[in-house]
C-alpha positions, 0 to 999 in steps of 0.5 A: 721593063716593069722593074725600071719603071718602079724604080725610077717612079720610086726615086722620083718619089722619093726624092721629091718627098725628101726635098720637100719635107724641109726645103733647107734641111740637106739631110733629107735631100741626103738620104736620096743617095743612100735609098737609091742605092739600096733600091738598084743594088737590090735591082741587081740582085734581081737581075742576077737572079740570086735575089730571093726576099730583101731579108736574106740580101740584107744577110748577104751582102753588105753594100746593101746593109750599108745603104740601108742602115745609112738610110735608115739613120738619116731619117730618124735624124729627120723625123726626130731632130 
């Protein structure tokens, strides 16, 4: 239950934050997608019991490496446009 909460409070966040930094800069509003999967998938991970630190998730699996990179490069694109 607690984990729920955090998750949909920090997309919420997040979300309302990347649509407000810019309100015409999509790039933001994009990174929504990417940050949000890499919560749940982490969120699965937990679930399953196999999550152990976010570091080892990030050697681990790829779908998690994936959304993080992709994050990570939108919002440099962000902050350094």
């Amino acid at each position: 239950m607690i984990i729920t909460t955090s998750l949909t409070a920090t997309s919420v966040t997040y979300a309302l934050w990347a649509f407000e930094i810019e309100k015409n800069y999509n790039l933001a509003q994009f990174s929504t997608i990417p940050f949000v999967t890499s919560l749940f998938l982490y969120a699965l991970q937990c679930e399953k019991k196999d999550a152990q630190s976010p570091e080892d998730l990030l050697i681990k699996s790829r779908n998690f490496l994936i959304s993080s990179i992709i994050t990570i490069l939108c919002l440099l694109m962000v902050f350094y446009k």
